[in-house]
N, C-alpha and C positions, 0 to 999 in steps of 0.2 A: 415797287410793290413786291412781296415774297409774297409765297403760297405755302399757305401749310394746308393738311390734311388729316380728315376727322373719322374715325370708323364706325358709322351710324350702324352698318349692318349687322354688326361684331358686339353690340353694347349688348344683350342678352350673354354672349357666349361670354364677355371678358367680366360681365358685371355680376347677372344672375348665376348662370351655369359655372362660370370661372372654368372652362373648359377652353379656355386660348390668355395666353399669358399677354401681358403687355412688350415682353419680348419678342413674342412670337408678330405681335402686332409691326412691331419696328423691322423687322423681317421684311414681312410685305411689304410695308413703306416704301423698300429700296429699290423700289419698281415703276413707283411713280412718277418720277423725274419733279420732285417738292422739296422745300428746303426746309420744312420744318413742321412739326408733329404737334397738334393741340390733343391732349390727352384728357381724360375724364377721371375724376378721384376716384371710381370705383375702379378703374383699371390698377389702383394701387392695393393689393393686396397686404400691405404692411407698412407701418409707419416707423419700424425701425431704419436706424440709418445707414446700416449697411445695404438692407437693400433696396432705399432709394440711392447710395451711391452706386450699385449695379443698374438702377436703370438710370441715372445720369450717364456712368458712361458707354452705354449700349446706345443710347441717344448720340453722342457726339462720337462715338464707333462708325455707327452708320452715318454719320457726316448731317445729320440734322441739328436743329433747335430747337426748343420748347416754350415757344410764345406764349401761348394759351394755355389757359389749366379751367376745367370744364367745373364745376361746382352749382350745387341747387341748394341754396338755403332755406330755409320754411321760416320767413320772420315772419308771419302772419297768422302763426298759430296759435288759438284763443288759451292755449297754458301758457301762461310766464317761468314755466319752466324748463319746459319743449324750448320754449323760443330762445333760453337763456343758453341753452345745449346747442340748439343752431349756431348761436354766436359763437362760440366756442370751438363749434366744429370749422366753424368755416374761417376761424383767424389760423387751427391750425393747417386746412390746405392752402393758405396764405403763406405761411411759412413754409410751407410743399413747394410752390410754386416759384418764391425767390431760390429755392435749394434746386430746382431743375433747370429753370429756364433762368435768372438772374437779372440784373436789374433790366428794366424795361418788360418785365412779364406779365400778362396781362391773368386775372381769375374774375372770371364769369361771377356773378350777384346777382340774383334774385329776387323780386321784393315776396314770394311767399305764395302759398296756396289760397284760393279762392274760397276759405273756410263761409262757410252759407249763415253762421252765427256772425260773422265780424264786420262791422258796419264799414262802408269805403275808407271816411275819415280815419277809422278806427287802426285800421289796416296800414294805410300811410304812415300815421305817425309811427306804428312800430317798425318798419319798415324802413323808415327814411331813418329812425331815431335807431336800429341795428347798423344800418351802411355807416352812418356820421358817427358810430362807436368804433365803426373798425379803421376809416379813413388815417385814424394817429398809428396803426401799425403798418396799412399800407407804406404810407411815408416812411417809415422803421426802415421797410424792408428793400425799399424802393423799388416796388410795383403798382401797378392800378387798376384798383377794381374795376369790373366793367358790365356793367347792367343790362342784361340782353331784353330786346323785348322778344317773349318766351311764350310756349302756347302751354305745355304742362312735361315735366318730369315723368318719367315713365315708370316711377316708386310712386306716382303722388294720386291720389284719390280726387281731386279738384285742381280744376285748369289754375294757369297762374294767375293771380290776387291783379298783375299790374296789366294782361293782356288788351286791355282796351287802349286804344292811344289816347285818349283824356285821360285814365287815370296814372298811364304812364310816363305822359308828360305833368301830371301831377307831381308824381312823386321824384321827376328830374327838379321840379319844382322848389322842393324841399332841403337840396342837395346843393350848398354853393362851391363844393370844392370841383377843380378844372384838372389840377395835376394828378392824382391818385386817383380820382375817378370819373367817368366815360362810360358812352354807350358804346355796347358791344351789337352791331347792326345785324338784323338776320330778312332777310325779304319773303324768306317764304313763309316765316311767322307772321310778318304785316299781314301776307295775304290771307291764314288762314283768320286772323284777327278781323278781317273783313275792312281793312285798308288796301289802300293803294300804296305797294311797296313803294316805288319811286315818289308819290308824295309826302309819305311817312319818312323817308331816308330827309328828304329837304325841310324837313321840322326837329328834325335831332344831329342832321350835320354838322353843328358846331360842337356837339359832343363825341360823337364818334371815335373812339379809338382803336377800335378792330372787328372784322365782319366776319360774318358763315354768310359759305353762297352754299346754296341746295337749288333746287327746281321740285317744280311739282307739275301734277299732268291730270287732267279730269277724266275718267271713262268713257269711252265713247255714248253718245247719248245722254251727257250730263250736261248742265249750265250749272255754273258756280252758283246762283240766283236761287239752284235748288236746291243748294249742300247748307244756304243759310237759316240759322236757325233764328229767334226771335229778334235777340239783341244785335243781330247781324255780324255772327262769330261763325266761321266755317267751321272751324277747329280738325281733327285728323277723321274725316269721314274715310271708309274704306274706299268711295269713290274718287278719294285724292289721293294720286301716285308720286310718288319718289322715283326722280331717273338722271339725268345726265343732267348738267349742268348748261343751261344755254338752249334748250330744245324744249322747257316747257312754257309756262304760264309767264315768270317774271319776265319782266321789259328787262335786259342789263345791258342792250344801248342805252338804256336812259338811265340805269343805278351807276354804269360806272362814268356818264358825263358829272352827274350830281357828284362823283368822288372826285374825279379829277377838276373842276370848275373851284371845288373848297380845299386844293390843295392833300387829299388825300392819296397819299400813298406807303398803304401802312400793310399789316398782316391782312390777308384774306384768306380763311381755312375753309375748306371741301367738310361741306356735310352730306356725305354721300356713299354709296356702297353697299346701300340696303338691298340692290338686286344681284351683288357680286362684283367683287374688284376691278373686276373689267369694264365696268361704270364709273366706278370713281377714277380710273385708269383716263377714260374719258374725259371725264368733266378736268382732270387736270390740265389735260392737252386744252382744253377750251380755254383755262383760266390761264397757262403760257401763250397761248394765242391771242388772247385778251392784254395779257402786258405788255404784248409786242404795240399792239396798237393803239391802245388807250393811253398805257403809261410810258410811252417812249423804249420799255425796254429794261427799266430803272428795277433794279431791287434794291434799292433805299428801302429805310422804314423811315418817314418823315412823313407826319400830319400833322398841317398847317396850324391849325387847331392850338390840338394839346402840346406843339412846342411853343407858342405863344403864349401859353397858360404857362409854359415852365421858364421862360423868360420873364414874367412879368412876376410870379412869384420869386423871381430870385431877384428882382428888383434892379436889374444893371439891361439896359440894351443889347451890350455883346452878350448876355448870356453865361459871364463870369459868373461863375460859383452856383451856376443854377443847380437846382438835384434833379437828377437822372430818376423820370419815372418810372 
């Protein structure tokens, strides 16, 4: 299992304000004792390609990797032309992502915003019918997509379109490819979704190709029972806290049995640092401590899973000629 790490705190400064560079960010990194950096497309302020070659190699300067590439696509959006510009956008941080992190990169997919005009079905097929447009450039590029269950983008005016687990396993539904694309696992989304992380994680295990671990923490004086709203969605009440990894609400004796039991041991990224470095600082030390015991130790990236899918689509047992996702 590696670790990478994500700077929740910092996404105002690097994204909104741009008042902390993404260099400045890989800076701090070097503090963490992680081996590798999931970055957000707004932390790229230029698509020209000199200076993503200067943050390539400020990335491999600082002795990281670039697993994950954080991306929020709007396929759910009632204009067919918005939606078309989504696509668009998001084959190029596609392209982003094979240029930083290289084959085996994973980019975050979204099925879309919770537009209040678009009927569920309606929403799905766009949705499933965007990811299964972009699946033939994944393959191009050899990365894969990776579908987070997501509570809402912090640009975006409505929660995400797929946050219920019916509809998100709806729309896993729709989606036969195994190699290019996978769920991207996040437990404190299950929870604000009004699932049971640990049950949620053992319904999308066999897709899973890479996770966010965060925590959350109630206010004193709160029951989760009371943050629920009709359709039984938490969603980000101010009564739900961001803190250290391993000290709040989620079970991760039981998220990381459910990983290690289905042969998972792949990227896990820190979504944390919203009360300061010294948190995610933390939660790192938790998730090295976590390796030591769960995963034997192992920083492999090897999930059981999607190398199964990349065997069987290359069609030979040993694994001859299969493509690298």
């Amino acid at each position: 299992m590696r670790i990478a790490a994500f700077p929740k705190g910092d996404l105002e400064a690097m994204v909104v304000r741009r008042s902390k560079t993404v260099f400045d960010w890989i800076e701090d990194a070097r503090t963490l004792g992680v081996d590798g950096l999931e970055l957000h497309t707004g932390f790229l302020w230029s698509d020209e390609a000199g200076y993503l070659a200067e943050v390539a190699d400020a990335i491999a300067g600082a002795g990281f990797e670039m697993p994950m590439m954080c991306a929020s696509p709007d396929f759910t959006h009632p204009d067919p032309d918005t939606r078309a510009r989504e696509i668009e956008a998001q084959a190029s941080y596609m392209r982003t992502t094979a240029l930083l992190g290289g084959p085996g990169a994973t980019c975050r997919v979204l099925s879309g915003q919770a537009h209040p005009t678009v009927p569920v079905e309606q929403g799905l097929d766009w949705a499933a019918g965007a990811i299964n447009e972009l699946i033939p450039l994944a393959a191009e590029l050899r990365i894969t997509l990776a579908v987070e269950n997501h509570y809402k983008a912090s640009t975006w005016a409505y929660p995400e379109f797929a946050q219920r687990p019916e509809v998100f396993h709806a729309l896993l539904g729709r989606i036969d490819e195994r190699v290019h694309f996978g769920v991207q696992y996040d437990p404190s989304n299950a929870l604000v979704a009004g699932a049971d992380p640990v049950e949620f994680l053992r319904t999308v295990i066999d897709r899973v190709v890479t996770m966010q671990a965060s925590d959350r923490f109630v206010e004193p004086g709160v029951d989760l029972d009371d943050l629920r709203s009709a359709d039984g969605t938490i969603g980000y009440s101010p009564a739900l806290k961001h803190g250290v990894i391993g000290q709040g609400l989620n079970d991760y004796p039981g998220i990381f049995t459910v990983l290690v039991e289905a042969g998972y041991d792949g990227w896990i990224s820190i979504e944390d640092g919203v009360n300061g470095i010294d948190e995610l600082r933390a939660s790192a030390v938790f998730l090295r401590e976590a390796r030591d015991r769960w995963f034997g130790g192992s920083t492999a990236v090897r999930v059981r899973n999607h190398d199964a899918a990349r065997l069987a689509a290359a069609g030979t047992p040993s694994g001859e000629g299969a493509t690298t996702a």
